[in-house]
C-alpha positions in Angstrom: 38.7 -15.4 67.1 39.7 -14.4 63.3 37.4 -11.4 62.6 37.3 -11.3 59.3 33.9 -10.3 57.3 32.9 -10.6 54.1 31.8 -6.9 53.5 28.2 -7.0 51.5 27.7 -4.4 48.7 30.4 -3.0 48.4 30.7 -1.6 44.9 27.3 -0.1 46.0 28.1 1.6 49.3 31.3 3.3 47.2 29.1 4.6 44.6 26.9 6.1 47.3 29.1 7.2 49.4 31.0 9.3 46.6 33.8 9.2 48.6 36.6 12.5 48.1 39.9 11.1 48.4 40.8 14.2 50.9 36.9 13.6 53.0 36.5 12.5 56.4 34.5 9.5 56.5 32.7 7.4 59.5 32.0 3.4 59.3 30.3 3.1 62.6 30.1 -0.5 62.5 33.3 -1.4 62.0 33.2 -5.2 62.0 35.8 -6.8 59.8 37.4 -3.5 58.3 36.2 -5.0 55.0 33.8 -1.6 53.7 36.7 0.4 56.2 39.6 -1.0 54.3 38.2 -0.1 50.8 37.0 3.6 51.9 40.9 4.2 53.2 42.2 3.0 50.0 40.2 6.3 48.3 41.9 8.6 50.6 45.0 10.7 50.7 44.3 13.7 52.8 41.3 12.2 53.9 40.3 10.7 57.4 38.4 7.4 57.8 37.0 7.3 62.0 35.9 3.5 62.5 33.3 2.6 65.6 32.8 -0.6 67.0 31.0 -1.8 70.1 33.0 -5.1 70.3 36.7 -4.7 71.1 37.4 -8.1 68.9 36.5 -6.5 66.3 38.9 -3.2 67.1 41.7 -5.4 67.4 41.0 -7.3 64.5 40.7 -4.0 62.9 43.6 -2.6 63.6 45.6 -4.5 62.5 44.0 -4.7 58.8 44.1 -1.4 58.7 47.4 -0.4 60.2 49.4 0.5 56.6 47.1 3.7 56.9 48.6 5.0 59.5 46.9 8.2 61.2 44.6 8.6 57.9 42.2 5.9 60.6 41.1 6.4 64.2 39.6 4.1 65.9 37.0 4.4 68.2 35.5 1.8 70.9 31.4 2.6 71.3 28.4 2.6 70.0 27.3 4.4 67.0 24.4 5.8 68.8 26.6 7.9 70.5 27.7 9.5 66.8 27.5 13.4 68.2 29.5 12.1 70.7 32.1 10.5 69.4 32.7 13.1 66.6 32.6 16.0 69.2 35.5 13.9 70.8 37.5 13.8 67.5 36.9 17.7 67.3 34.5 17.5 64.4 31.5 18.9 63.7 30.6 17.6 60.4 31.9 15.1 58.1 31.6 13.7 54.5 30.2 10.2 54.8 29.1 7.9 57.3 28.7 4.4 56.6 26.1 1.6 58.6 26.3 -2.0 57.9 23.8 -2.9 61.0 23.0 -6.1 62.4 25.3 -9.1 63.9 28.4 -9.6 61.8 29.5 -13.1 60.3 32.2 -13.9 62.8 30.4 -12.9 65.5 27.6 -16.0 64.5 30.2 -17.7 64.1 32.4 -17.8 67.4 30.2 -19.9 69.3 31.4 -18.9 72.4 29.6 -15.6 72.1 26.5 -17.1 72.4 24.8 -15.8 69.7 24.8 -19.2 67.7 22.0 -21.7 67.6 24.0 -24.6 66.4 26.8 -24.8 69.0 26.8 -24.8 72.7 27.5 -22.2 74.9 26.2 -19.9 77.7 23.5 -17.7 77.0 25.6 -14.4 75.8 24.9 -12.6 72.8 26.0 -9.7 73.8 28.3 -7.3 71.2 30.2 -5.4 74.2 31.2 -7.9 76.1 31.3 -5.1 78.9 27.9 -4.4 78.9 25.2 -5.8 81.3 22.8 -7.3 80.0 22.9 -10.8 78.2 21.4 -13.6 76.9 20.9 -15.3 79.8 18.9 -12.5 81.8 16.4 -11.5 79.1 15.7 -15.6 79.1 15.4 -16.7 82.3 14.1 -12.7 84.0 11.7 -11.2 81.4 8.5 -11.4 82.3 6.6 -14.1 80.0 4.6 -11.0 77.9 7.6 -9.3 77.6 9.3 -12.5 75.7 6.3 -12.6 73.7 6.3 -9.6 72.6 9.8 -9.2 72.0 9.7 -12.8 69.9 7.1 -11.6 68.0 8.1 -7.9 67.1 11.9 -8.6 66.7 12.1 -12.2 65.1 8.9 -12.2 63.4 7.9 -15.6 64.9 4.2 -16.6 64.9 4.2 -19.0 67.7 6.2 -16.7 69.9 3.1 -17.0 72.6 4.0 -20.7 72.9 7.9 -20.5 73.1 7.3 -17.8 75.8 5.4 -20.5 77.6 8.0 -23.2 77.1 10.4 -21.1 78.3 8.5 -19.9 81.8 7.4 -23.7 82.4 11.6 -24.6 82.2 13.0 -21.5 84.3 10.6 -22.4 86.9 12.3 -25.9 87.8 15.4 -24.4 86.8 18.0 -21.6 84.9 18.3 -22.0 81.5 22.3 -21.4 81.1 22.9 -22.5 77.5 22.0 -22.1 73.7 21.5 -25.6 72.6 19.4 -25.8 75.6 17.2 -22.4 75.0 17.2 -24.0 71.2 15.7 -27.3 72.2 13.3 -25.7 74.7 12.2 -23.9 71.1 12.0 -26.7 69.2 10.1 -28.7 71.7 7.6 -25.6 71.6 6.5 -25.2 68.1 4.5 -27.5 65.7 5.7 -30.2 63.5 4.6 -28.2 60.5 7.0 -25.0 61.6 9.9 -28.2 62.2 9.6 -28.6 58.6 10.3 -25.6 57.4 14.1 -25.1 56.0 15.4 -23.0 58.8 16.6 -23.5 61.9 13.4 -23.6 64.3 15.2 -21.3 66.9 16.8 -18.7 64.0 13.9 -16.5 64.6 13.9 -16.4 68.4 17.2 -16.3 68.5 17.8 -13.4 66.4 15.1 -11.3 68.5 16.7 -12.0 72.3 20.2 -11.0 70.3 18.2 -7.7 69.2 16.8 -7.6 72.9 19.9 -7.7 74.4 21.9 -5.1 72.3 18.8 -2.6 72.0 19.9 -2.4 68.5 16.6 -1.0 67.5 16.6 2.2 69.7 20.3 2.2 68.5 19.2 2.8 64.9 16.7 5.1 65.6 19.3 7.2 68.0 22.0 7.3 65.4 19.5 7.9 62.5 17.8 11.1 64.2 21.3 12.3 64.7 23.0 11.7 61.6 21.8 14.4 59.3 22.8 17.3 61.7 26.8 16.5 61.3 26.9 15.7 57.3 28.0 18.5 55.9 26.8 19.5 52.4 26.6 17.2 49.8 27.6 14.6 52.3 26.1 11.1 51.9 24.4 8.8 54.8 24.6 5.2 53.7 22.4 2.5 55.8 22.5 -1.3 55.3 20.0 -3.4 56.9 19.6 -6.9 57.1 15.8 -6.9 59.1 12.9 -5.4 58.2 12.6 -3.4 61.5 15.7 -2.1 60.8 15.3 -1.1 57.4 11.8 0.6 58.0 13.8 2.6 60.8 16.0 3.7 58.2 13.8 4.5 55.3 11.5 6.4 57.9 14.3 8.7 59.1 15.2 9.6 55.9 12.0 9.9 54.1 10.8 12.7 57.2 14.6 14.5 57.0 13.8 14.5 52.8 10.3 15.9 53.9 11.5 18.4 56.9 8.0 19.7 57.4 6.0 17.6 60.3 3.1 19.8 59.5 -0.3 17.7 59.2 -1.7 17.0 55.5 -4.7 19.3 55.9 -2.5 22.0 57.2 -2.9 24.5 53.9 0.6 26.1 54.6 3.2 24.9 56.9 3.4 26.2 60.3 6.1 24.4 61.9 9.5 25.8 59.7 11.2 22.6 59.4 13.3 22.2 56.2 14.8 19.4 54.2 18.0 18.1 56.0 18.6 15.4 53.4 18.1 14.4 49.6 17.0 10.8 49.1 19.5 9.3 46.7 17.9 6.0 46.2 14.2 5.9 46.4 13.5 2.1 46.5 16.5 -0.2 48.6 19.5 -1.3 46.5 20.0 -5.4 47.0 22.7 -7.6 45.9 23.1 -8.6 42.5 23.2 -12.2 41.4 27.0 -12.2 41.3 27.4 -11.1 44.8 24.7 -14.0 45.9 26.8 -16.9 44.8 29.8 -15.4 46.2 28.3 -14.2 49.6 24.7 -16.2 50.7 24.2 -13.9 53.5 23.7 -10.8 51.2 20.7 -12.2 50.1 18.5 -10.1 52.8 20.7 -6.8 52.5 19.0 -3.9 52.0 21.2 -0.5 51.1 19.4 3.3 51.4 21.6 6.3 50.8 20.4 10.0 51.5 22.8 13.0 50.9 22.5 16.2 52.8 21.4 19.9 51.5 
């Protein structure tokens, strides 16, 4: 697979990241080396440490990024694991870190990973291929609430209590092994008026059993309650999301580690002693401009928040 990846606001993520050229510097998602590539350009001194969960992407990476020599480590996990990995690397704090969450274009588009509605494949989806859990399981195992819910909370679909149906009434005569066949089990579920719609009837399912299988929600909220702790001062925390869930992670995180006390609103003083870990940089999302639209469709739903740390 060619791993390369349009990297989505990128001017943006510079300007909030402020980068120093001699800074250390931390994409932990990785994808493409396209925001990578860019930050280890700005660096002389400096250190860029990219993280990926998917080894395609590592290899892909390194080779994009090879002319840097040791100014780049790379790093094979998951950015959850940020106190981790840095303790690893013998750092404590660092300069910049850098999230570009979500599923990355060539990842949708290798149909052999399974994540793609559009071409057949087994039921994969999985962005470590050396994890567990897939696709296939969460389909076929999950009980029929817990698809429901999962549906409905991660994909935002409204008639996830009848596609949870249609897909207990299939696994009961038999497995359900492939995409096109989980995407016509959707299809057959839903309404004509939602087949009308401009999107693919199964894009919405299909993007919560991907979220499912990757926890990439308890991810976010693992790496965001981290994060703040190993900027050091004046460093700058930059978070793209693509989902709503995602984003209101983010934002969340941010907005209590700008606020630091956890103290009730009727408290007259504040008990608890919790200070302000971060300084919110950007109060409202940054989005894609019009230029960056025609050139790149999938920034349209890109959302950018940027937090700096006292």
């Amino acid at each position: 697979m060619s791993f390369e990846h349009v990297p989505v606001l990128l001017r943006q993520c510079f300007d909030g990241l402020n980068i120093r050229p001699d800074g250390v510097y931390l994409d932990g998602t990785l994808g493409g080396a396209g925001h990578s590539r860019e930050i280890a350009k700005r660096l002389t001194t400096g250190r860029l440490i990219g993280v990926d969960r998917d080894e395609n992407a590592l290899e892909a990476a390194e080779e994009r990024l090879r002319e840097f020599g040791d100014r780049v480590t790379l790093v094979h996990d998951n950015f959850e694991n940020l106190a981790q990995i840095l303790q690893g690397l013998g750092l404590e704090k660092i300069d910049g870190m850098l999230f570009d969450l979500g599923v990355s274009s060539p990842q949708l588009d290798d149909a052999e990973r399974g994540f793609s509605y559009t071409a057949d494949a087994p039921l994969d989806m999985r962005m470590n291929s050396g994890d567990r859990l897939t696709a296939r399981e969460v389909v076929n195992e999950w009980p029929r609430e817990e698809l429901r819910r999962i549906l409905f909370d991660y994909g935002e679909e409204r008639y996830a209590p009848l596609i949870a149906a249609a897909i207990e009434r299939r696994r009961t005569e038999r497995p359900i092994e492939t995409t096109l066949e989980l995407a016509d089990i959707i299809r057959a579920a839903m309404p004509p008026q939602a087949l009308r719609e401009k999107q693919h009837p199964a894009k919405r399912s299909f993007q919560a059993i991907r979220i499912a299988v990757n926890d990439e929600l308890g991810a976010v909220e693992r790496m965001t309650a981290v994060a703040p702790e190993h900027l050091a001062p004046f460093g700058r925390l930059c978070v793209i999301s693509f989902h709503s869930l995602e984003d209101r992670i983010g934002k969340n995180a941010m907005q209590a580690a700008a606020r630091g006390c956890t103290c009730p609103p009727e408290f007259p003083v504040c008990v608890c002693g919790k200070k302000p870990t971060l300084r919110l940089v950007t109060k409202k999302p940054v989005t894609a401009d019009a230029a960056e639209l025609e050139q790149n469709p999938r920034s349209r739903s890109a959302k950018l928040r940027v937090a700096e740390r006292i």
